[in-house]
C-alpha positions as CSV (number, residue, x, y, z in Angstrom):
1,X,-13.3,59.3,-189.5
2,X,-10.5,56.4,-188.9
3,X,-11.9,52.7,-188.7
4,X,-11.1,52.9,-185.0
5,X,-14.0,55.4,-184.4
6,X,-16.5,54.0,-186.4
7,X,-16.1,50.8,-184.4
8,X,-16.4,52.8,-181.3
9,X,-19.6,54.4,-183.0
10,X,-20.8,51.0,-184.2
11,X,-20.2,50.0,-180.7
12,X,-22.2,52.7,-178.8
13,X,-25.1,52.4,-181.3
14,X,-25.2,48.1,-180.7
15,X,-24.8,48.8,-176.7
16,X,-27.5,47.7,-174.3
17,X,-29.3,49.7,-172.1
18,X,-27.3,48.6,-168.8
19,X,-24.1,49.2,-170.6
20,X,-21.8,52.3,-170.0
21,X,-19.6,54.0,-172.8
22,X,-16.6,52.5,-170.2
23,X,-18.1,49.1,-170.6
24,X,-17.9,49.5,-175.1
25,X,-14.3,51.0,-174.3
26,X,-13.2,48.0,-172.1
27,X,-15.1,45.3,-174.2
28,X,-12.9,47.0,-177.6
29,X,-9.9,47.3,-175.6
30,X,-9.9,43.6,-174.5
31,X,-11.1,42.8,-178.3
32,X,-7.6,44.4,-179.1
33,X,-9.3,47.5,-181.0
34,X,-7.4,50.3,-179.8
35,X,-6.0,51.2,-176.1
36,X,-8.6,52.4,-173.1
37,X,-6.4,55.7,-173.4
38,X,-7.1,55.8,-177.1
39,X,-10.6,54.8,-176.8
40,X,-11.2,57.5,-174.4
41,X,-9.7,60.1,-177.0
42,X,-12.1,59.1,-179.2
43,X,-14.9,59.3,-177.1
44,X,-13.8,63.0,-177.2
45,X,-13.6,63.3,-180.8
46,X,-17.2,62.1,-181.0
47,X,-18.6,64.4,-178.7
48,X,-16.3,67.3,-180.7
49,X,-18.1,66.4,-183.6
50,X,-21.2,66.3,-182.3
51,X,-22.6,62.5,-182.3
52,X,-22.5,62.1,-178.6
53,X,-23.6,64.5,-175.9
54,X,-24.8,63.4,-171.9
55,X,-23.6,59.9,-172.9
56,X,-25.8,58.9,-175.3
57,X,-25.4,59.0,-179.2
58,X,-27.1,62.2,-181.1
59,X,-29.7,62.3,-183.7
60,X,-26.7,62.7,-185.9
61,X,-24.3,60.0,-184.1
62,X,-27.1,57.5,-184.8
63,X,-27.8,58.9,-188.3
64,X,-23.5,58.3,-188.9
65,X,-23.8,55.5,-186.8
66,X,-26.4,53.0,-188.9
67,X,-23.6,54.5,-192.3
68,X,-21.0,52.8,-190.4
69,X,-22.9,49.3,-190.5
70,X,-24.3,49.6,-193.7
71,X,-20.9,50.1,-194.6
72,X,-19.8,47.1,-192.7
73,X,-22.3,44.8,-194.1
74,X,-21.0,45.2,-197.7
Protein backbone atom coordinates (compact mmCIF):
# COMPACT_ATOMS: atom_id res chain seq x y z
CA UNK A 1 0.00 0.00 0.00
CA UNK A 2 1.55 3.50 -1.40
CA UNK A 3 1.54 6.50 1.19
CA UNK A 4 -1.24 8.01 -0.95
CA UNK A 5 -3.72 5.27 0.24
CA UNK A 6 -2.98 5.04 3.61
CA UNK A 7 -3.72 8.80 3.85
CA UNK A 8 -7.00 8.15 2.07
CA UNK A 9 -7.46 5.28 4.72
CA UNK A 10 -6.28 7.50 7.55
CA UNK A 11 -8.67 9.86 6.10
CA UNK A 12 -11.92 7.70 5.95
CA UNK A 13 -11.24 6.30 9.43
CA UNK A 14 -10.84 10.23 11.04
CA UNK A 15 -14.12 11.31 8.86
CA UNK A 16 -17.16 12.51 10.62
CA UNK A 17 -20.44 11.13 10.50
CA UNK A 18 -21.92 13.92 8.02
CA UNK A 19 -18.95 13.50 5.84
CA UNK A 20 -19.04 11.55 2.41
CA UNK A 21 -16.01 9.53 0.96
CA UNK A 22 -16.26 12.69 -1.95
CA UNK A 23 -15.90 15.11 0.85
CA UNK A 24 -12.18 13.07 2.23
CA UNK A 25 -11.37 12.92 -1.60
CA UNK A 26 -12.02 16.80 -2.13
CA UNK A 27 -10.60 17.84 1.31
CA UNK A 28 -7.06 15.59 0.08
CA UNK A 29 -7.30 16.90 -3.29
CA UNK A 30 -7.37 20.55 -2.25
CA UNK A 31 -4.55 19.54 0.60
CA UNK A 32 -2.55 18.65 -2.63
CA UNK A 33 -2.44 14.81 -1.78
CA UNK A 34 -3.20 13.23 -4.92
CA UNK A 35 -5.77 14.20 -7.96
CA UNK A 36 -9.85 13.64 -7.45
CA UNK A 37 -9.20 11.17 -10.45
CA UNK A 38 -6.51 9.51 -8.42
CA UNK A 39 -8.30 9.62 -5.34
CA UNK A 40 -11.16 7.94 -6.86
CA UNK A 41 -8.79 5.00 -8.13
CA UNK A 42 -7.95 4.46 -4.87
CA UNK A 43 -11.14 4.36 -3.47
CA UNK A 44 -11.35 1.33 -5.80
CA UNK A 45 -8.31 -0.26 -4.78
CA UNK A 46 -9.72 -0.15 -1.14
CA UNK A 47 -12.78 -1.72 -1.81
CA UNK A 48 -10.62 -4.43 -4.11
CA UNK A 49 -8.86 -5.27 -1.16
CA UNK A 50 -11.49 -5.45 0.88
CA UNK A 51 -11.33 -2.43 3.62
CA UNK A 52 -14.32 -0.60 2.33
CA UNK A 53 -17.60 -1.95 1.18
CA UNK A 54 -21.35 0.25 1.07
CA UNK A 55 -19.16 3.23 1.86
CA UNK A 56 -18.00 2.66 5.06
CA UNK A 57 -14.58 1.18 6.20
CA UNK A 58 -14.56 -2.86 7.06
CA UNK A 59 -13.69 -4.61 10.16
CA UNK A 60 -10.43 -5.09 8.32
CA UNK A 61 -10.18 -1.34 6.79
CA UNK A 62 -10.40 -0.18 10.39
CA UNK A 63 -8.08 -2.89 11.72
CA UNK A 64 -5.35 -1.51 8.62
CA UNK A 65 -6.62 1.71 9.23
CA UNK A 66 -5.62 2.41 13.16
CA UNK A 67 -1.70 0.51 11.59
CA UNK A 68 -1.65 3.40 9.39
CA UNK A 69 -1.75 5.97 12.43
CA UNK A 70 0.24 4.12 14.64
CA UNK A 71 2.54 4.25 12.02
CA UNK A 72 2.23 7.92 11.59
CA UNK A 73 2.60 8.78 15.09
CA UNK A 74 6.22 7.31 15.25
Amino acid sequence: MDIEQKVLLLGIYKKQEDESLNDVLISLEQSQVFTLKQGKKYLKDLKAQSYLTNNELTLTGITQAQLVEKEFKI
